[in-house]
C-alpha positions in Angstrom: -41.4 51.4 35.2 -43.8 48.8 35.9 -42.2 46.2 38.3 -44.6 42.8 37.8 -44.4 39.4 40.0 -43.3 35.9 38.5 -45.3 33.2 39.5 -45.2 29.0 39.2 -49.5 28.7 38.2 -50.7 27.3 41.8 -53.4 25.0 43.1 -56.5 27.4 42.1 -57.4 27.2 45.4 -54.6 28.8 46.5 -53.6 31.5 43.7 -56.3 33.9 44.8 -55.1 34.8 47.8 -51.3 35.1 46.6 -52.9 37.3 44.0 -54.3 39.1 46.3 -51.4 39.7 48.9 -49.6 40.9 45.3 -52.0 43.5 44.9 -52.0 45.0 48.3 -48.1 45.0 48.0 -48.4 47.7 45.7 -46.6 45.6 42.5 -48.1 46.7 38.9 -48.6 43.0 37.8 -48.5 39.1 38.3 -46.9 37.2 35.4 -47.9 33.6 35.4 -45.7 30.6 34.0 -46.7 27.5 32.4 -45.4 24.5 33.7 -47.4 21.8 35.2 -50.9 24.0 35.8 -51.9 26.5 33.4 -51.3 29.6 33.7 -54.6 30.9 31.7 -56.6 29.3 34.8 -54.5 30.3 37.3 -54.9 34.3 35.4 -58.8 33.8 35.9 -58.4 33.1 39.0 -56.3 35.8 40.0 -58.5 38.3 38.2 -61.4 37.7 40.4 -59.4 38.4 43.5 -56.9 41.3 42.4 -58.8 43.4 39.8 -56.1 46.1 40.2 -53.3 44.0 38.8 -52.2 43.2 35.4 -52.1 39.8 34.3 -50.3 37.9 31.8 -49.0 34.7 30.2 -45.2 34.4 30.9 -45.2 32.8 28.8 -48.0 30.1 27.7 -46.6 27.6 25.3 -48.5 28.2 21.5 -48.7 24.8 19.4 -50.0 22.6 21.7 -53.4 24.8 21.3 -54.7 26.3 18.4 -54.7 29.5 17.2 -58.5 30.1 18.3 -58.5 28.4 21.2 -55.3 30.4 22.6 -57.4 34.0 21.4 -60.8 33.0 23.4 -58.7 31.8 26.3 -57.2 35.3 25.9 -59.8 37.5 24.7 -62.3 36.1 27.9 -59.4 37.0 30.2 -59.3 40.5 28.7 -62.8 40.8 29.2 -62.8 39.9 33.0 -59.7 42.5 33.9 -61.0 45.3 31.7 -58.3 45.5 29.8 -55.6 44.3 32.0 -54.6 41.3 30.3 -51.5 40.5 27.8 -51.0 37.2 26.4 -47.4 35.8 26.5 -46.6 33.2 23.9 -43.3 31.0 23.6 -42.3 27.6 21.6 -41.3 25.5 24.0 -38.2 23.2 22.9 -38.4 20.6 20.6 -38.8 17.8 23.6 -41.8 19.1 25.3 -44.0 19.9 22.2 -43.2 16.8 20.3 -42.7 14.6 22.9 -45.2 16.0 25.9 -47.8 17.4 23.9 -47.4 15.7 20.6 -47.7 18.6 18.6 -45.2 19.3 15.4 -42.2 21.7 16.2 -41.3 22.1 12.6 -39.5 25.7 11.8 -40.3 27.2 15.0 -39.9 30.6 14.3 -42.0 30.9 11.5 -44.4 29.0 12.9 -44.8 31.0 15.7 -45.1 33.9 13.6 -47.8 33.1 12.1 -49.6 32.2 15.5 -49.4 35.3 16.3 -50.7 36.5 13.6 -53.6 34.5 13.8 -54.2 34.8 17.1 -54.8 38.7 16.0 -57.0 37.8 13.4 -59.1 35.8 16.0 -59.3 38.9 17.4 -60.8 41.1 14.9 -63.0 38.0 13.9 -64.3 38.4 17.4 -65.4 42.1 17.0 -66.2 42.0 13.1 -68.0 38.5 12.7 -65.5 37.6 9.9 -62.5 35.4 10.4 -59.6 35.4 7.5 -56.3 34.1 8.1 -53.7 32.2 5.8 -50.3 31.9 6.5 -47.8 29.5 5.7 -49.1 27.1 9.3 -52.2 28.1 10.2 -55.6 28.7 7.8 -58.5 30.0 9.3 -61.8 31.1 7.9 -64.8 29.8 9.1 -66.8 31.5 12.1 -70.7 31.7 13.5 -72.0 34.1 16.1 -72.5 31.0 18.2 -68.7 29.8 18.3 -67.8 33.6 18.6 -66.8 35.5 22.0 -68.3 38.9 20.2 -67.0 42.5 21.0 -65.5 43.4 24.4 -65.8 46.8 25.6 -61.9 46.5 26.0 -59.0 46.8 23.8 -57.5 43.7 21.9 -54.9 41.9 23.9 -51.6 42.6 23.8 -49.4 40.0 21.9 -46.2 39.4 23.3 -43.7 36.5 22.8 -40.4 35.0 24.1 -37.7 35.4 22.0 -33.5 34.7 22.8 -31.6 34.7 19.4 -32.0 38.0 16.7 -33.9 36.4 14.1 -36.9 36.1 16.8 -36.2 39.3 18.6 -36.7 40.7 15.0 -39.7 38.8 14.5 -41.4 40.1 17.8 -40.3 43.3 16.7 -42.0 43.1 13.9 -45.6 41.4 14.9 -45.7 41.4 18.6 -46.6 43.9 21.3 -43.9 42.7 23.6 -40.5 40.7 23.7 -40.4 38.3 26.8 -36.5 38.3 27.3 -35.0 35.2 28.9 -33.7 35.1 32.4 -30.6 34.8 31.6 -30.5 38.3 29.9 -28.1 40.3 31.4 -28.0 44.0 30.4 -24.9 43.4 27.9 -27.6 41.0 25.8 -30.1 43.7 25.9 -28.4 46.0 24.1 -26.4 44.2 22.2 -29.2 42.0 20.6 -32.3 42.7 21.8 -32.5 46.4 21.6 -31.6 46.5 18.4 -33.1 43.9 16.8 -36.8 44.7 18.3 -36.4 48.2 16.4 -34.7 46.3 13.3 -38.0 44.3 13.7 -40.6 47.3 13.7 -39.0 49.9 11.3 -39.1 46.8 9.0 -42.8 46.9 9.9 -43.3 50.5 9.8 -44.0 50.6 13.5 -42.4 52.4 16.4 -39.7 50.5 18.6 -41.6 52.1 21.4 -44.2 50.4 21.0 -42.5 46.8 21.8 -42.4 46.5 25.7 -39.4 44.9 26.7 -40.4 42.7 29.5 -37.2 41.8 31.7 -37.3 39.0 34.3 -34.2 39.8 37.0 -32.9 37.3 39.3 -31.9 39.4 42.5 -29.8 38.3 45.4 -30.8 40.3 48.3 -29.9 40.1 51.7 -28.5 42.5 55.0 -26.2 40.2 56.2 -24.2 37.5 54.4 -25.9 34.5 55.7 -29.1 35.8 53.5 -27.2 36.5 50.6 -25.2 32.8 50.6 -28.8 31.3 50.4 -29.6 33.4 48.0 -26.7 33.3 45.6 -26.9 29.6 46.2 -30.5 29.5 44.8 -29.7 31.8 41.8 -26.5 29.4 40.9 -29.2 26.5 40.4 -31.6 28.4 38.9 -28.9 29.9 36.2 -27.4 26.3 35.9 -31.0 24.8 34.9 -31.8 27.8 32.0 -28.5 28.0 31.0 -28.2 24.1 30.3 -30.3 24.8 26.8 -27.3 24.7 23.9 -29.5 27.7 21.8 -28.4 29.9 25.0 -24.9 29.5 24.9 -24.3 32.6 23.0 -25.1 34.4 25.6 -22.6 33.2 28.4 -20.0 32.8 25.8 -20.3 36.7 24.6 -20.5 38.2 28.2 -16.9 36.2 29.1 -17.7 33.0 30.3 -17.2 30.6 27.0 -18.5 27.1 27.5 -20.6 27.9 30.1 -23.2 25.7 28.7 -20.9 22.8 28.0 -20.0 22.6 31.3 -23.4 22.4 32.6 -24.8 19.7 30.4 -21.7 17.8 31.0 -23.1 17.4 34.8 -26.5 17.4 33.6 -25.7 14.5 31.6 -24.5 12.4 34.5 -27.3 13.6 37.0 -25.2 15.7 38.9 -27.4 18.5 39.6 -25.4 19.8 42.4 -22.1 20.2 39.6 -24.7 22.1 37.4 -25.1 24.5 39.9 -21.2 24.6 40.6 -20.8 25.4 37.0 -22.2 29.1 38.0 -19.2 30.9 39.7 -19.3 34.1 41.9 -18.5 35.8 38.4 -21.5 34.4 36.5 -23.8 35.7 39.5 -22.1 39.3 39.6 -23.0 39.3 35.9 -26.5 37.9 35.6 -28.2 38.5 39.5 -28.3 41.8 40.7 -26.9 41.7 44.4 -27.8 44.2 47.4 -29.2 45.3 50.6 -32.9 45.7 51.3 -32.1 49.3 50.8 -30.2 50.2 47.5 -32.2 47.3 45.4 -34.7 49.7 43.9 -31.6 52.3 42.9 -29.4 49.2 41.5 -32.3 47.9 39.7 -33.2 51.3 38.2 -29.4 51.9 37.5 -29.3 48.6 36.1 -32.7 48.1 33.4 -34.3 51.5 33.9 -33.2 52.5 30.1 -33.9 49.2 28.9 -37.3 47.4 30.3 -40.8 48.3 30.0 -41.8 45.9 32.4 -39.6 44.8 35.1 -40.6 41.1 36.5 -38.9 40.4 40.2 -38.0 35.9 38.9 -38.0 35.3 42.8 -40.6 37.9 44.9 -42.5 35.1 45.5 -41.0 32.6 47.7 -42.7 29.8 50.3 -40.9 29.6 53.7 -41.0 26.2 56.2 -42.3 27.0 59.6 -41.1 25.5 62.8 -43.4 22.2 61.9 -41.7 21.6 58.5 -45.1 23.2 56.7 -44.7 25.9 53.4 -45.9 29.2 53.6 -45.9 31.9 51.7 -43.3 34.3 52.7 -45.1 37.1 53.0 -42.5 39.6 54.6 -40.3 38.7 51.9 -42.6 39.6 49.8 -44.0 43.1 51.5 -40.3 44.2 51.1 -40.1 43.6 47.1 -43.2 45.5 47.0 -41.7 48.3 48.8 -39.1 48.1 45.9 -41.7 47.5 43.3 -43.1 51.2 44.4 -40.1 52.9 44.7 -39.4 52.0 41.2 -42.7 53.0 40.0 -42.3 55.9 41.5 
């Protein structure tokens, strides 16, 4: 099993050494999220100082850029890492593209179908000289040798995208390389509707489930004593609290027990009250969605956990800065020296 590092995207000047301190760690990959700072910089970066790792998009949001702009951002990056690199796509919610970026949200799910499918056609463009896509969003045609990338001596990108509820798990099934689960997936989810609907997706394509990765962010609470696992389950209660605020996600808390799950944290969310948001999350929710344990049986309850079920395993909180005695962030770097110990163990 591949066992990969989330990231925040950081100061460029900073993300090389992280990067690097990833590598030497022994983790397969560094997964890079897009919120403030881009993540396709930050991957650039990275590749210059880690050329061992994989990088990807985890995920990059799609409409604000265009179809070609997102496939030279991508196809460059694939150049640089030989072959290391796999674009993550998502949509966003509504708010962010059409309020942030001022881009149209309109049918999501189809939309972001055919992105992805014109991303690929980018692709071949690249390699053929001959550019011929029309969907039902996106229409593109039109390419010189100046405006083109050309051929790589690497494979295309792999295509991979976020999906949560089964009409996009069927979707990425279907025209994706990989399904970027949500982080509130907890192993009933995964086989109840991700499983199946990724293979629903690719026998409808005549393709092989297998060839889907299932990419599977866990949020672990680890610790030898209890005063490091209080912090910790204390940090994964506001973490659940803030993804599992988003009403399209309530399905998922309601069918694993805990109905109204979501209710309860926009309620608080409403009013401001971020520390009832977090409150919202009981011991229960963490025993369900976390994965608790010492130093010592993580890799096994990881393993017993997703080893059936993920292609790539991606460790939400390796990566973690610590205040010294002067009130300035590190990077914890024993912190994370011990995931990587996990991160081989499971490779192994």
């Amino acid at each position: 099993m591949d066992v990969d590092v989330m990231l925040t995207p950081q100061p460029l000047g900073q993300v090389g050494a992280i990067a690097r301190q990833v590598e030497q760690c022994g983790f397969s990959g560094l997964l890079f999220t897009e919120t403030g700072r881009t993540a396709y910089l930050n991957a650039a970066v990275a590749s210059q100082t880690a050329p061992a790792l994989d990088l990807s998009t985890g995920v990059a949001v799609a409409f604000p850029r265009s179809p070609f702009v997102t496939a030279a951002a991508a196809w460059e990056l694939q150049e640089t890492t030989g072959g290391r690199f796999r674009l993550g796509l998502g949509t966003q919610v509504r708010t962010h593209v059409v309020r942030r970026y001022g881009m149209p949200f309109d049918r999501p799910g189809p939309r972001l179908r055919d992105y992805v499918e014109a991303v690929k056609a980018c692709f071949a463009a690249f390699r053929t000289g001959t550019l011929d896509h029309h969907g039902e969003f996106y229409d593109l045609d039109f390419i010189t040798p100046q405006w083109s990338p050309g051929p790589i001596d690497a494979p295309d990108p792999k295509v991979d995208v976020a999906a949560v509820n089964p009409w996009m798990l069927r979707m990425a099934g279907a025209v994706a390389d990989g399904v970027h689960v949500h982080p509130i997936g907890e192993p009933g989810y995964l086989t109840r509707h991700v499983l199946p609907n990724v293979a629903a997706g690719a026998e409808k394509s005549a393709r092989s489930p297998a060839d889907v990765a299932i990419i599977v962010p866990v949020l672990t609470v680890v610790g030898d004593t209890d005063e490091e696992r209080h912090r910790e389950r204390e940090q994964a209660r506001a973490a659940l609290s803030f993804y599992g605020s988003t009403p399209n996600y309530a399905f998922i808390w309601d069918e694993a027990g805990f109905e109204g799950t979501t209710a309860r944290i926009r309620e608080k969310q409403k009013a401001g009250d971020f520390a009832g948001m977090a409150a919202a999350i009981t011991d229960d929710h963490l025993v369900a969605f976390t994965t608790e344990s010492s130093w010592d049986d993580l890799a096994d309850r990881l393993a017993e956990k997703y080893g059936r079920i993920a292609t790539r395993l991606v460790l939400y909180n390796a990566h973690r800065k610590r205040a010294d005695s002067n009130g300035n962030a590190h990077d914890d770097l024993e912190r994370l020296h011990r995931y990587g110990a996990v991160a081989r163990q499971l490779a192994g």
